[in-house]
PAZAPA-4460 file (N, C-alpha, C; in steps of 0.05 Angstrom, whole numbers, plus 32768, in hexadecimal, padded with zeros to 4 digits):
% residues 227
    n_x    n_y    n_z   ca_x   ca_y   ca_z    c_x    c_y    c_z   seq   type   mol
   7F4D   806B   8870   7F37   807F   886F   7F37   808F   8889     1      X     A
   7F37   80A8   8887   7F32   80B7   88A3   7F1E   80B4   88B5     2      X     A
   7F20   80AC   88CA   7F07   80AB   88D2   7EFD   80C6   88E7     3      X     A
   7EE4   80C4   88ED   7ED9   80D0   88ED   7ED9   80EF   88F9     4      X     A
   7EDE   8100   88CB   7EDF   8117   88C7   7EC5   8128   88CF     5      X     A
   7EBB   8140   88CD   7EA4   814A   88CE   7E95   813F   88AF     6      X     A
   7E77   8142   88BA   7E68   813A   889D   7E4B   8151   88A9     7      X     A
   7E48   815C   8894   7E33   817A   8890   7E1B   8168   8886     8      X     A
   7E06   816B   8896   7DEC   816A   8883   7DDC   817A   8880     9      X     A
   7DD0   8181   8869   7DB8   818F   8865   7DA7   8184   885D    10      X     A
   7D90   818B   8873   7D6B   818C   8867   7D64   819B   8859    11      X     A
   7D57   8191   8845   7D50   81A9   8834   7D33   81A4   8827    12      X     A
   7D27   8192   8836   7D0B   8194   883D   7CFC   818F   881D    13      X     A
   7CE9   8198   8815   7CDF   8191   87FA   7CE6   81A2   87E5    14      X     A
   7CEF   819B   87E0   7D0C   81A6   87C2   7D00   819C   87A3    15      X     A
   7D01   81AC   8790   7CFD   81A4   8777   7D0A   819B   8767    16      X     A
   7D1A   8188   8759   7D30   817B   8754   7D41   818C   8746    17      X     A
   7D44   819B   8727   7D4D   81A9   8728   7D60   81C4   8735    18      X     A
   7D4D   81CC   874A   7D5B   81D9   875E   7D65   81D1   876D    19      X     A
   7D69   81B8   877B   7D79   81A0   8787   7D97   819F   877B    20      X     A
   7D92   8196   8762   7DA4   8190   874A   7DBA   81B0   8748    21      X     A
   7DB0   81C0   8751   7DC3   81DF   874B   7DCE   81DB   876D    22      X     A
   7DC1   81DA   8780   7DCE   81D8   8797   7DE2   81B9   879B    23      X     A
   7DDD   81AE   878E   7DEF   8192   878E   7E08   819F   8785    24      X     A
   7E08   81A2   876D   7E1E   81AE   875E   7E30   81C6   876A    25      X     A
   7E26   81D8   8773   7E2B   81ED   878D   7E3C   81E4   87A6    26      X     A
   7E32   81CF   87A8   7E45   81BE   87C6   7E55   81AB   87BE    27      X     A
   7E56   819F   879D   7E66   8191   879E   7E81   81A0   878D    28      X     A
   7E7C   81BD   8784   7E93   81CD   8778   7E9F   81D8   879E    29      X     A
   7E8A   81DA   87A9   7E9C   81E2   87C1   7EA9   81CE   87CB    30      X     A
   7E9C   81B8   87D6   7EB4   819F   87DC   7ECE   8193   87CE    31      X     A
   7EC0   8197   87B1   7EE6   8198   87A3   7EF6   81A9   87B1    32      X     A
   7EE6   81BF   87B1   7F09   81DB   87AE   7F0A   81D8   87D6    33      X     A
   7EF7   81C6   87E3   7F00   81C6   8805   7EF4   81D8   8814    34      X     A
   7EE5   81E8   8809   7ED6   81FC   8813   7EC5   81EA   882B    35      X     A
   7EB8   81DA   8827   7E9E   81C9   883C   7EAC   81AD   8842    36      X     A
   7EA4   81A5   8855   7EA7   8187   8856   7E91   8177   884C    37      X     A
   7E96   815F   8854   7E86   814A   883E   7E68   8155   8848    38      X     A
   7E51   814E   883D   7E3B   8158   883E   7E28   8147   8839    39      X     A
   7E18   8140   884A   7DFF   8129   883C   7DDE   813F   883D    40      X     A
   7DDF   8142   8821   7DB9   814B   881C   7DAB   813F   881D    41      X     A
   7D8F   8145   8832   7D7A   812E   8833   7D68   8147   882B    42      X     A
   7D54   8136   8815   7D4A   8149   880B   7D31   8135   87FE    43      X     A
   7D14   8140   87FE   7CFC   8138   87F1   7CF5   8148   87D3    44      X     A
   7CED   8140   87BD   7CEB   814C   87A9   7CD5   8149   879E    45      X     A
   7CC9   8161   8784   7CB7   8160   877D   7CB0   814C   8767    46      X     A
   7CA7   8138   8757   7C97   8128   874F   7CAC   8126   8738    47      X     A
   7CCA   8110   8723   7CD2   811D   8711   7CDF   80FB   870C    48      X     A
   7CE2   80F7   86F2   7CEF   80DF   86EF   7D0C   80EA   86EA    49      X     A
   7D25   80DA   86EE   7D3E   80D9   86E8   7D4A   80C5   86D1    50      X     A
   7D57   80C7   86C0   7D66   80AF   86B5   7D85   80B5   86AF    51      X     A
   7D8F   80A2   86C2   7DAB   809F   86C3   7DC1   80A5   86A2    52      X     A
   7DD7   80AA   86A9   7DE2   80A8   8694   7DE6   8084   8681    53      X     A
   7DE7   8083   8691   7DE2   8055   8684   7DC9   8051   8689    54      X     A
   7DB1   8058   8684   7D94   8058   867C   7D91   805C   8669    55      X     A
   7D7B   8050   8669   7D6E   8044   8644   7D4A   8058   864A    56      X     A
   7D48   806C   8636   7D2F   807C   8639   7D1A   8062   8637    57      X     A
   7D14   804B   8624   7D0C   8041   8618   7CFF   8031   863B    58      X     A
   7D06   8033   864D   7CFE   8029   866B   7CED   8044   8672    59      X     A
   7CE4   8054   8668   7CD6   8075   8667   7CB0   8062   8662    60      X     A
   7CA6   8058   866A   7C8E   8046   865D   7C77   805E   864B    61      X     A
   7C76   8078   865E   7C5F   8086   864F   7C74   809D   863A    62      X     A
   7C69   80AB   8632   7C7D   80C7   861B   7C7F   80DD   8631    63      X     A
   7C8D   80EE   862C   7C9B   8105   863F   7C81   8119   863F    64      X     A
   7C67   8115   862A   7C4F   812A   8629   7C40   8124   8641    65      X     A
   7C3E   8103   8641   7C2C   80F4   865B   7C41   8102   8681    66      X     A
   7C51   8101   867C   7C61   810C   8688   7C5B   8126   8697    67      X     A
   7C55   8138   8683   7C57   814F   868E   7C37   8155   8697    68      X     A
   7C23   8147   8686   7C09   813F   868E   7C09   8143   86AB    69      X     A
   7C1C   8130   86B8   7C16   8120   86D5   7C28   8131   86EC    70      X     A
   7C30   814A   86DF   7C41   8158   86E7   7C5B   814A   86EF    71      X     A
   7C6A   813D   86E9   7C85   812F   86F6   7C93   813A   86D8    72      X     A
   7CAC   8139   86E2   7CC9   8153   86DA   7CD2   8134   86CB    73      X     A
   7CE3   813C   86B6   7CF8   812B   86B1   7D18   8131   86A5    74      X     A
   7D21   8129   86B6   7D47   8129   86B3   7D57   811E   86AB    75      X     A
   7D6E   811A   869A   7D81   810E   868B   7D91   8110   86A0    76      X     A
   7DA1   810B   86AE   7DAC   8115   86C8   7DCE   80FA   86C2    77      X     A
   7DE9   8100   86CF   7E03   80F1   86C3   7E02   80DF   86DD    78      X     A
   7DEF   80D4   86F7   7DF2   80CA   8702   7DF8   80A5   86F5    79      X     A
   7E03   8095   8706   7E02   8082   86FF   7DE5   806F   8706    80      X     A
   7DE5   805F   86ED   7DC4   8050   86F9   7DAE   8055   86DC    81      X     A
   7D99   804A   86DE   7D88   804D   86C7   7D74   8060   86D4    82      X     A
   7D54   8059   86CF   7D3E   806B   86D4   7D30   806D   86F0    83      X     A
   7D2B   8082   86FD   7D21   807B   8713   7D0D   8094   871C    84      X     A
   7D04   8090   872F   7CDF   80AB   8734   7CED   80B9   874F    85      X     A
   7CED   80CE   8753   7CF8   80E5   876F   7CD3   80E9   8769    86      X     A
   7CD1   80F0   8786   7CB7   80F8   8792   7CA9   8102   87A5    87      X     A
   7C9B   8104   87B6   7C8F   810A   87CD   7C8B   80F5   87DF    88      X     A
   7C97   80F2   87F5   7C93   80D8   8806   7CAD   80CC   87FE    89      X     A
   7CC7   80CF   87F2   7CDF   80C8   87F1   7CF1   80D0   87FB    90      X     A
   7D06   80C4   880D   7D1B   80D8   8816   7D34   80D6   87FC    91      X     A
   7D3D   80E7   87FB   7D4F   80EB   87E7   7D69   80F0   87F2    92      X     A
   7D80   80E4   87F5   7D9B   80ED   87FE   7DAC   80ED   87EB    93      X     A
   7DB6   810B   87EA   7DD1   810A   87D6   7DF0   810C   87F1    94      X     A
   7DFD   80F7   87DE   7E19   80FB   87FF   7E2F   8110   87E5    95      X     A
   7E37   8122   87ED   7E4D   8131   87E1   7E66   8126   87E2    96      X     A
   7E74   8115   87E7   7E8B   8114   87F3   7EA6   810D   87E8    97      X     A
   7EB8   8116   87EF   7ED6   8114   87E6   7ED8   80F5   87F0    98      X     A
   7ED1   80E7   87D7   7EE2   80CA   87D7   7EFB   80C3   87D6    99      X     A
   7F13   80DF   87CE   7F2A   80DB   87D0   7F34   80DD   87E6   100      X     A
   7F29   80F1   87F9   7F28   80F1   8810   7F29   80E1   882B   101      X     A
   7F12   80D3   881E   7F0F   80C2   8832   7F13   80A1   8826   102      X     A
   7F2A   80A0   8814   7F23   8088   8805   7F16   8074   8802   103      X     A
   7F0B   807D   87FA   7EE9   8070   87EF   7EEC   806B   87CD   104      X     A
   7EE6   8054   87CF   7EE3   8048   87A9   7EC1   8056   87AD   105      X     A
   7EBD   804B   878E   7E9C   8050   878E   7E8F   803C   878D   106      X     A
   7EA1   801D   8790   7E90   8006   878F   7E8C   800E   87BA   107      X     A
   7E9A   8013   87BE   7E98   801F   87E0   7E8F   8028   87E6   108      X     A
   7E7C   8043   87D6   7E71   8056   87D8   7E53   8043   87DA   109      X     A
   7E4B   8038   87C7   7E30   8031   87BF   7E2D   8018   87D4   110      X     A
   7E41   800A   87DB   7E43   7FF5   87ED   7E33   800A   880B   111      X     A
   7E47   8012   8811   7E49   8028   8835   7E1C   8030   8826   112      X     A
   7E1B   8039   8814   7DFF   804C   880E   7DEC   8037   8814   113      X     A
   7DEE   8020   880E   7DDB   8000   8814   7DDE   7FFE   8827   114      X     A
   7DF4   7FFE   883A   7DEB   7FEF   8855   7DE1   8005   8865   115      X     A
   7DE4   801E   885D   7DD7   8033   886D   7DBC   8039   886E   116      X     A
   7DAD   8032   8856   7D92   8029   8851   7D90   8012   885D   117      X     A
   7D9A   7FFE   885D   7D95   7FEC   886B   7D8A   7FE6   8888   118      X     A
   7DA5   7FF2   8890   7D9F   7FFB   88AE   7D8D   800C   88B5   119      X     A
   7D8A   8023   88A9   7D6E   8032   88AA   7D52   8029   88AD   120      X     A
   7D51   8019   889E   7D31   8009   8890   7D30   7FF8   88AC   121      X     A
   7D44   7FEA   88BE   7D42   7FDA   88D5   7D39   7FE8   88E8   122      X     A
   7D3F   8000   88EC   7D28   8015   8900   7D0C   8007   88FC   123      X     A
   7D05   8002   88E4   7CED   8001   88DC   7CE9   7FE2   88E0   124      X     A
   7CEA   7FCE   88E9   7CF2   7FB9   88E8   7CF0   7FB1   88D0   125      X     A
   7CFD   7FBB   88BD   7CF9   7FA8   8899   7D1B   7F9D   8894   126      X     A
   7D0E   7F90   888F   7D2C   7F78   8887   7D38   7F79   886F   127      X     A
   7D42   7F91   886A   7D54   7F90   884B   7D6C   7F86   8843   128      X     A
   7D6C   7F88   882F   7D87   7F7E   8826   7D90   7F7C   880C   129      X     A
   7DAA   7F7C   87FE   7DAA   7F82   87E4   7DA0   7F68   87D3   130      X     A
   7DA4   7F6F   87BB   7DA5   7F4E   87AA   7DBB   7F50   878F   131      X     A
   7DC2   7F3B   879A   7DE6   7F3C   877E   7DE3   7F3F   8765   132      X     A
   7DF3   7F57   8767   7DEE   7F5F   8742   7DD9   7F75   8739   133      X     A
   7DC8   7F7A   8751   7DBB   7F9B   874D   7DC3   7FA9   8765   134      X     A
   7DBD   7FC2   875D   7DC6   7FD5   8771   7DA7   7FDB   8784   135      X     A
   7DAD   7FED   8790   7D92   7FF3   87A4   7D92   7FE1   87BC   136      X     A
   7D77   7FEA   87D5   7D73   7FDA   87E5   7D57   7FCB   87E2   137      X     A
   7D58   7FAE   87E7   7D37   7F9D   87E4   7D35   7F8E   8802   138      X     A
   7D16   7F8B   87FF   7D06   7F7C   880E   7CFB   7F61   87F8   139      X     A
   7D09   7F47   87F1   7D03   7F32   87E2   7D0C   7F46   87C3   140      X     A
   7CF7   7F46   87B3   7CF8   7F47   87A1   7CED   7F6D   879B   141      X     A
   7CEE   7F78   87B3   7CDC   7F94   87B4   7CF6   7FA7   87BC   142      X     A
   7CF6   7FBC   87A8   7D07   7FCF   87A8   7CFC   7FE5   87BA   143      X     A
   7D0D   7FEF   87D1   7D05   8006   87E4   7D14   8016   87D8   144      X     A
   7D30   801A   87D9   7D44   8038   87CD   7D4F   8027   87B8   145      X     A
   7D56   8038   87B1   7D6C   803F   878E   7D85   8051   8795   146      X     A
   7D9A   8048   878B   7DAE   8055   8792   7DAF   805E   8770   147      X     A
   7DC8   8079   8767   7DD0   8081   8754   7DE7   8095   875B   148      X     A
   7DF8   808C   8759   7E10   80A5   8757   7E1E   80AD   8745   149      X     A
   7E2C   80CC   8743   7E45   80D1   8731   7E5E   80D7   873F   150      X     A
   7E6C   80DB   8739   7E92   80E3   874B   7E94   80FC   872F   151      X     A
   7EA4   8112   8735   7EB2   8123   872A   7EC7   812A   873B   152      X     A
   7EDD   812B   8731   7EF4   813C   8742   7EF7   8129   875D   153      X     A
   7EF0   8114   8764   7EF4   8104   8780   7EDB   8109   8784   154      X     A
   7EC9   8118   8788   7EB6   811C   8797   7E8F   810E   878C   155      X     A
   7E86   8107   879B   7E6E   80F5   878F   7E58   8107   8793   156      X     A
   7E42   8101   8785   7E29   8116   878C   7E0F   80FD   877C   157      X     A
   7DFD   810B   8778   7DE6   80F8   8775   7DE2   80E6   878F   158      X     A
   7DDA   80D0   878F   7DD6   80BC   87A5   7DBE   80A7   87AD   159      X     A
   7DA8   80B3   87BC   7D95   809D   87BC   7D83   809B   87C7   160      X     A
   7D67   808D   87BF   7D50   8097   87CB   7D42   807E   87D7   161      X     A
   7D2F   808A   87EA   7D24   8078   87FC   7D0A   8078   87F8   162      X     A
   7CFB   8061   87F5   7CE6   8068   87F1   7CD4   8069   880F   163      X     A
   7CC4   807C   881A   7CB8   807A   8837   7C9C   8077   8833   164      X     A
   7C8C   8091   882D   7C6C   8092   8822   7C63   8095   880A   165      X     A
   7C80   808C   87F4   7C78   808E   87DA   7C62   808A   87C2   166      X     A
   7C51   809C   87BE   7C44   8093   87A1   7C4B   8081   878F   167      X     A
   7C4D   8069   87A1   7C63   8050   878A   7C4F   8050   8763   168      X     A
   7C3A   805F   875E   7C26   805E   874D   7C2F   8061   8732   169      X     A
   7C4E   8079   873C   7C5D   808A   8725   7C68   8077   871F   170      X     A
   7C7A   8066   872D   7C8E   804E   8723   7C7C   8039   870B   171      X     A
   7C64   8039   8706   7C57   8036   86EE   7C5F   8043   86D1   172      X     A
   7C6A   805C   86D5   7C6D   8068   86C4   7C8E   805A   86B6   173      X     A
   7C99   8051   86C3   7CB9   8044   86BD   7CC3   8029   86BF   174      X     A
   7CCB   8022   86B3   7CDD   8001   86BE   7CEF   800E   86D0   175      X     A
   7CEF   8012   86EF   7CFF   801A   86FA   7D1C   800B   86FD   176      X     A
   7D29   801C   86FE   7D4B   8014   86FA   7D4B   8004   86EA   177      X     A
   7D37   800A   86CF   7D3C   7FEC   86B7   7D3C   7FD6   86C0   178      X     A
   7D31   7FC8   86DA   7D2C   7FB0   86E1   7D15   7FA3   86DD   179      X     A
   7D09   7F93   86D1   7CF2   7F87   86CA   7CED   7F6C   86E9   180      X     A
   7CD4   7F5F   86E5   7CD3   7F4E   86F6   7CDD   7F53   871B   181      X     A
   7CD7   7F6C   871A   7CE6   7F73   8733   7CC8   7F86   873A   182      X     A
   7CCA   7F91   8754   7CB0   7FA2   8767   7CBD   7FBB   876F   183      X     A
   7CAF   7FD4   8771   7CB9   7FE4   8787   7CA9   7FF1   8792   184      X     A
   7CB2   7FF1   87B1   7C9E   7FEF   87C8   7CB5   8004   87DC   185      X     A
   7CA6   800B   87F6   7CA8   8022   8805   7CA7   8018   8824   186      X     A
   7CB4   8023   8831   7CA5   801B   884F   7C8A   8019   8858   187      X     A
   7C7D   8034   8850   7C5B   8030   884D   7C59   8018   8843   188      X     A
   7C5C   8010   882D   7C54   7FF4   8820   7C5D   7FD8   8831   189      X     A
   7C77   7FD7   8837   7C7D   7FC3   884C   7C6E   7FBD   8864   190      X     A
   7C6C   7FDC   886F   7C66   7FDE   888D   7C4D   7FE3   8894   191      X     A
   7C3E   7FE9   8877   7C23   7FFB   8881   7C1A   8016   8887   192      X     A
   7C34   801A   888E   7C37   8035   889B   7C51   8044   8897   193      X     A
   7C55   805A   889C   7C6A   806C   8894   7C6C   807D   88A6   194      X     A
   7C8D   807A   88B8   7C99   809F   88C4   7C96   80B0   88B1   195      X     A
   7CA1   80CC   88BF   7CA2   80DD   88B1   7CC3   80DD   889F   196      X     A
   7CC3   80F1   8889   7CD7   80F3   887F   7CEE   80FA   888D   197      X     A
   7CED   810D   88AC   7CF9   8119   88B4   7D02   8100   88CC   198      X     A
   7CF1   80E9   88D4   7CF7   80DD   88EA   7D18   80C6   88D7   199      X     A
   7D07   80BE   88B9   7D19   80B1   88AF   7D36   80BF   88A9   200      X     A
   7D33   80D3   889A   7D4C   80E9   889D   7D60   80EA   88B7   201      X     A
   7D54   80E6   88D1   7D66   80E6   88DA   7D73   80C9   88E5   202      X     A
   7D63   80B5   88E4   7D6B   8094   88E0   7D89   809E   88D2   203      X     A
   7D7E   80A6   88B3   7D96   809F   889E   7DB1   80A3   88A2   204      X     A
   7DA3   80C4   88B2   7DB3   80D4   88B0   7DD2   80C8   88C8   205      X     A
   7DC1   80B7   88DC   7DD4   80B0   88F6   7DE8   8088   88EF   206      X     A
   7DD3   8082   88DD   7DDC   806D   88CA   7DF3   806F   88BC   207      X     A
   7DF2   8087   88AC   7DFE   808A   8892   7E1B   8093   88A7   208      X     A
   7E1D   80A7   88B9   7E30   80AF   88CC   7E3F   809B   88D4   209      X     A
   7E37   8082   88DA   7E3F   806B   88E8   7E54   8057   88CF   210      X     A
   7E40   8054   88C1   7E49   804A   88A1   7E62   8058   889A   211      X     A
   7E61   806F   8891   7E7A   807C   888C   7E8D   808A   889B   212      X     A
   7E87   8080   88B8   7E95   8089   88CF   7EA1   80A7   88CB   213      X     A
   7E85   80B6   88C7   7E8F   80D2   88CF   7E86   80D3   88EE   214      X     A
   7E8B   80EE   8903   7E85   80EF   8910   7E69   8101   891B   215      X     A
   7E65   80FD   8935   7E48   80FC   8934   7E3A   811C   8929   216      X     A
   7E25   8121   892E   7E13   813A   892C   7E1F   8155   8936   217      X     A
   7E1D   816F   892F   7E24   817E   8936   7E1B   819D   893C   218      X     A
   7DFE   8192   892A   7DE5   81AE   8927   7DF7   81BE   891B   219      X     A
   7DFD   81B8   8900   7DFA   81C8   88EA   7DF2   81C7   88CF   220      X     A
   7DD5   81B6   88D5   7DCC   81AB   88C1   7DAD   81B4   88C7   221      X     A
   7D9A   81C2   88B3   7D7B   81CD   88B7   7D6A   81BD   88C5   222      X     A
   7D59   81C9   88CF   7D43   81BB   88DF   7D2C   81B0   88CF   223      X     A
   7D17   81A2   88D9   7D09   8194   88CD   7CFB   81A4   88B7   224      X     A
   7CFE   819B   8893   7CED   81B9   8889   7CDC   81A6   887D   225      X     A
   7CD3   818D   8888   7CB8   8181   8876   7CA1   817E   8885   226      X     A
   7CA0   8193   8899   7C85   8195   88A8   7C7B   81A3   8895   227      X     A
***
């Protein structure tokens, strides 16, 4: 694996998923053809459930009318993973990157995405860690992020969310990631309290650098847009 190439981030502050979803696609037709280097989006979104391509709607608990009631969006989306809530008080990271590149499997990919949450959440002093046989990061039995990815052409997009000051209220609305007998909970919820999106963003952002041994910062990535 090369080590450490340039890696581009963009803030892109409170984003509506859909329009996320057209700019994802935008950077990851440019990273095929080499135009950009790898790219990690940290991005907050407006209120919208997702369900993976290996998701079962039937984990959907209210009808798509109650849905739109409560204003939250819903997406059929080819990521890997079942059902899950994007929101306000979540950080959202999509990583763009040429896995051929940097040879990276995608059992590698989702591996390197856990311990980078991991390590993140220890700023905070919370003690995560995975559990064998689901994906995501937990505290016991309490789900903080969800990971979900796709690969086209070498290159991966989708990725993974954190939960910080989340409205955990919506996750009522879903069997999240089709797991029953399981919790999901936030830093606020662990800690009591919650940074900002922008303090955690850049945790991830120097985590995730370390993890995938790109090299360091370079200011060409937006300034804080969730004031």
């Amino acid at each position: 694996m090369p080590e450490h190439p340039p890696l581009r981030v963009l803030r892109l502050g409170h984003l509506d998923w859909p329009s996320c979803y057209q700019r994802q696609l935008e950077l990851h037709t440019a990273r095929r053809l080499g135009e950009i280097p790898d790219t990690l989006v940290l991005v907050e979104h407006e209120p919208v459930i997702t369900l993976g391509r290996s998701g079962d709607e039937a984990n959907l608990i209210v009808d798509r009318e109650r849905l739109a009631e409560l204003g939250v969006g819903w997406q059929e989306i080819e990521r890997g993973g079942d059902i899950t809530y994007h929101g306000p008080g979540q950080l959202v990271g999509y990583p763009i990157l040429s896995l051929r590149e940097r040879g990276l499997s995608v059992r590698e990919l989702m591996h390197g995405l856990e311990e980078t949450l991991i390590r993140t959440l220890r700023e905070w002093e919370i003690q995560a860690d995975r559990i064998p046989g689901l994906t995501g990061v937990w505290v016991a039995d309490v789900k903080l992020a969800a990971l979900g990815v796709a690969v086209r052409g070498g290159v991966s997009y989708h990725g993974l969310a954190l939960n910080v000051a989340t409205d955990l209220s919506f996750y009522d609305l879903i069997i999240p990631c089709g797991i029953t007998g399981k919790q999901v909970g936030s830093i606020e919820s662990v800690n009591g309290e919650a940074p900002s999106l922008d303090e955690v963003g850049q945790v991830l952002e120097r985590e995730f650098r370390e993890v995938f041994h790109y090299r360091g910062p370079e200011g060409d990535y937006q300034a804080d847009l969730w004031e």
